[in-house]
Backbone bond lengths (Angstrom), bond angles and torsions (degrees), N, CA, C in turn:
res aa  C-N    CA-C-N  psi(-1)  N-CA   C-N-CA  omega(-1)  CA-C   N-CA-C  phi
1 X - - - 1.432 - - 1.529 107.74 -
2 X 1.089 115.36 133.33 1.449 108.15 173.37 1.450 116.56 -126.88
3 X 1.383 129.77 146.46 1.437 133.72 -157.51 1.499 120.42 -95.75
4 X 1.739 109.75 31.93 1.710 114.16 -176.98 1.534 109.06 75.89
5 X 0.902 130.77 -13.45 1.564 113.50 -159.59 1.960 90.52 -121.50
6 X 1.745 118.79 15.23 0.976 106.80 -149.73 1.243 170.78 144.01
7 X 1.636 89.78 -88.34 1.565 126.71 152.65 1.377 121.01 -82.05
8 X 1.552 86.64 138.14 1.696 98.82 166.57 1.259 134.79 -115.80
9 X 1.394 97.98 136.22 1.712 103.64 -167.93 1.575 115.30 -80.22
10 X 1.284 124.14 125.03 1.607 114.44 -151.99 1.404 87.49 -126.98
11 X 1.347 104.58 130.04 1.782 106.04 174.52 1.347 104.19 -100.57
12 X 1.241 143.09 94.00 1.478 124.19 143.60 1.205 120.83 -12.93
13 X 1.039 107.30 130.76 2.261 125.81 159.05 1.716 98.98 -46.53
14 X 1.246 101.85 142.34 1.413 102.17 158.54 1.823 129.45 -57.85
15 X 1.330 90.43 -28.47 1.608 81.46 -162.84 1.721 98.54 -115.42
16 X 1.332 105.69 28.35 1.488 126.81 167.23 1.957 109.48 -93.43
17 X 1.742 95.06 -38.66 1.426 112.53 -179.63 1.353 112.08 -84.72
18 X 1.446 121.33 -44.63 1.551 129.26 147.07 1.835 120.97 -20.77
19 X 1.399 107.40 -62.37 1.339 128.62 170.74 1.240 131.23 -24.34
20 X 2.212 88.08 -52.94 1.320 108.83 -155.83 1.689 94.37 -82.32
21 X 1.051 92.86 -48.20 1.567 118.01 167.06 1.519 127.15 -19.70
22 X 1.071 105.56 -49.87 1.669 136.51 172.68 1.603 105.04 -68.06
23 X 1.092 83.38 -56.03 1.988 80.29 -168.89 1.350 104.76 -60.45
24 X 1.638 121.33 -28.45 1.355 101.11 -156.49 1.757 97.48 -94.56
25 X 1.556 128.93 -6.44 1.103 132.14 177.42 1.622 106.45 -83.91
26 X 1.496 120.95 -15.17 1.501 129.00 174.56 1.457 113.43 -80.16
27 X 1.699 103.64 -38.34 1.481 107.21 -175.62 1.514 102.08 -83.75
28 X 1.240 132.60 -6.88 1.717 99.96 -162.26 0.867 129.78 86.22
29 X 2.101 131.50 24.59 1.182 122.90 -152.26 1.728 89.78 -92.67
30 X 1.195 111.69 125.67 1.579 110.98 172.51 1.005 102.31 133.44
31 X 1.767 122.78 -170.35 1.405 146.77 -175.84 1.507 107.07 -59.67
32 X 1.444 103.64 -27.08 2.350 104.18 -164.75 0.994 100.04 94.49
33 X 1.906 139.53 -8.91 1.702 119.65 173.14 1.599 107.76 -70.68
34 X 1.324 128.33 -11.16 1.264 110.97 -153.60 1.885 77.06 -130.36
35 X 1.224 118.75 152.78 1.322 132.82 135.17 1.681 122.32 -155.02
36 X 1.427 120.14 163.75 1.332 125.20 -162.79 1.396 111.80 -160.81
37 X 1.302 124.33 152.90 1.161 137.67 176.81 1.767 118.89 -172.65
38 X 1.407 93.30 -176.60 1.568 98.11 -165.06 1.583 103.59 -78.28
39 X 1.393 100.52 117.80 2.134 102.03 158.94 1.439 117.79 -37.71
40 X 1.237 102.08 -56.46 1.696 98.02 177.78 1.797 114.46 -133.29
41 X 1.117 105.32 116.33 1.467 135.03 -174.49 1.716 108.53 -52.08
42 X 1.306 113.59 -9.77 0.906 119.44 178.00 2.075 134.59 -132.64
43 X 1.825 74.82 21.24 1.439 91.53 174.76 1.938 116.67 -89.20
44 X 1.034 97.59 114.72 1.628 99.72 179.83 1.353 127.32 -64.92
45 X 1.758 114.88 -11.43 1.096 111.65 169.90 1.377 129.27 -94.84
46 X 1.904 95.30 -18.05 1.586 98.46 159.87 1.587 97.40 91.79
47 X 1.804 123.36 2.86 1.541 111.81 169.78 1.699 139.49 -48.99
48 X 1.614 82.01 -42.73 1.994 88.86 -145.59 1.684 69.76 -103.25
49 X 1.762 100.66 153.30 1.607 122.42 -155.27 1.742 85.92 -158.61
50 X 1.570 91.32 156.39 1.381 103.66 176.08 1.575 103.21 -137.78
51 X 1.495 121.65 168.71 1.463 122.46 -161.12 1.145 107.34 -156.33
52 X 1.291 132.75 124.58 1.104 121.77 146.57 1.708 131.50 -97.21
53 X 1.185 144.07 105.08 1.695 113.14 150.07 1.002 133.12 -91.36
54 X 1.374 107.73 179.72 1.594 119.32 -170.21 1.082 95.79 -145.52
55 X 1.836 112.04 125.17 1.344 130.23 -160.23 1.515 97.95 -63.33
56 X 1.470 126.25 138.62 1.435 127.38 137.67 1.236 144.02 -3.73
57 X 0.912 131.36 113.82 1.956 125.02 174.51 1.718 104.67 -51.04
58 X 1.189 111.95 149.48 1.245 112.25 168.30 1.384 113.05 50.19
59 X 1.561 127.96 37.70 1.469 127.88 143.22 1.223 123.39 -142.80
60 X 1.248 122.68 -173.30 1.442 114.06 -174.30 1.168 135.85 -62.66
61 X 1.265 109.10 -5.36 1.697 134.09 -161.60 1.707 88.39 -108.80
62 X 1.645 133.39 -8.65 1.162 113.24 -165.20 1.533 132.89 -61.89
63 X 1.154 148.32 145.86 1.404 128.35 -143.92 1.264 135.98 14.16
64 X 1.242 130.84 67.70 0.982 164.21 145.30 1.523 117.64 -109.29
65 X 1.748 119.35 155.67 1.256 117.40 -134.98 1.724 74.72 -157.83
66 X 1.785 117.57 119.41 1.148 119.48 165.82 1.437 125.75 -120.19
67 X 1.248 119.75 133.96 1.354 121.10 -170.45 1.667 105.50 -96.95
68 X 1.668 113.28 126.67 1.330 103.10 174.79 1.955 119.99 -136.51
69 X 0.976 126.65 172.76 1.116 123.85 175.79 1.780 107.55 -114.23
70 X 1.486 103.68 139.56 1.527 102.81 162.00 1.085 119.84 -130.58
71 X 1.632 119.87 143.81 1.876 106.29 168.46 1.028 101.36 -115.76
72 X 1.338 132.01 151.36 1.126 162.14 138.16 1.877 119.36 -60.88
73 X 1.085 106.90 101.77 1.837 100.42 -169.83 1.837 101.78 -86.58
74 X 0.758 83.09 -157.46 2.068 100.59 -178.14 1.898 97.89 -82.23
75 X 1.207 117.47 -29.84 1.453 124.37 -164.14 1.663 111.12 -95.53
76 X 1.570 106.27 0.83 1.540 96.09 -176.63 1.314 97.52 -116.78
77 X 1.765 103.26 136.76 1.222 114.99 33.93 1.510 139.83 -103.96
78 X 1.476 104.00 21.98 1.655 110.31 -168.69 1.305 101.88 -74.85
79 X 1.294 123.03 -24.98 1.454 140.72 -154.57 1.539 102.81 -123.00
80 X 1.160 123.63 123.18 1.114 126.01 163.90 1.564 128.53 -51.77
81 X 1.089 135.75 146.54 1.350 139.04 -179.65 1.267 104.90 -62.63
82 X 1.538 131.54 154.92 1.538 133.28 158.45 1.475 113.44 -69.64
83 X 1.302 142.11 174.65 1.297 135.16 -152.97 1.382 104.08 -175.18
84 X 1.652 125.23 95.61 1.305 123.16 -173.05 1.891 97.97 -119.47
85 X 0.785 94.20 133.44 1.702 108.52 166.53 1.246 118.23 -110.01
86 X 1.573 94.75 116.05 1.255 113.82 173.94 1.561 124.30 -69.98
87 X 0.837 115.70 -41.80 1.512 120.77 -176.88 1.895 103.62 -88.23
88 X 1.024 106.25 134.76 1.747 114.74 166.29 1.813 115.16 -41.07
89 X 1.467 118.11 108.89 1.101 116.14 167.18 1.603 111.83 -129.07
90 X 1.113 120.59 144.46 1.611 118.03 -172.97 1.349 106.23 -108.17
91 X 1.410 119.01 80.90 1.384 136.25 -171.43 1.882 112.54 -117.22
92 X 1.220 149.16 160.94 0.957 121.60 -163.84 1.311 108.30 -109.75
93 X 1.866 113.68 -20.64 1.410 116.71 174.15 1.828 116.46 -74.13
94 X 1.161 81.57 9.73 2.302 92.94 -168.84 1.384 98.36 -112.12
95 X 1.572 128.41 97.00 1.455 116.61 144.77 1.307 115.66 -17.21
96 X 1.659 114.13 119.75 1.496 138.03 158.92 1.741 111.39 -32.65
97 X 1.526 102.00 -53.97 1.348 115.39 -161.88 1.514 123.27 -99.08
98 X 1.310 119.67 -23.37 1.304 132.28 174.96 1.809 102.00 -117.15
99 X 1.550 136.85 -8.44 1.304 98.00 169.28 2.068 103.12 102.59
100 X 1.585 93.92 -52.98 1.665 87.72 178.38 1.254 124.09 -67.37
């Protein structure tokens, strides 16, 4: 499809963006506070995700180590993933009691 001026607007596949996604949580792309990957290695849709962080230098979160869960639905990436934390963090966008 292209938008008159030209250009074309190209949607990636979801599980093309998933993909890309993966590699860069396999390689290490970043600082090393954050890493992630697939729960099960053998899911074809590529939902259920695992996370780690590692609190910040110089904040309250500093050494500290958080365990989280993500899903991925049928609708992302239009839709954001769900986001459960496993480990206790006192954040204000994270339910106290469930983690979300």
């Amino acid at each position: 499809m292209t938008l008159g001026n030209g250009v074309f607007d190209v949607v990636v596949p979801r599980n093309f963006r998933l993909l890309e996604e993966l590699e860069c949580g396999e390689k290490g792309v970043g600082d090393g506070t954050v890493s992630y990957g697939m729960d099960d290695g053998d899911d074809i849709y590529m939902r259920s995700w695992t996370g780690t962080i590692i609190g910040p230098l110089n904040s309250v979160h500093e050494g500290r180590i958080y365990q989280l869960k993500l899903f991925c639905d049928k609708d992302y990436p239009d839709k954001p993933p769900s986001v459960h934390f496993h480990s206790q963090i006192n954040m204000a966008c994270v339910n106290n009691e469930t983690g979300v």
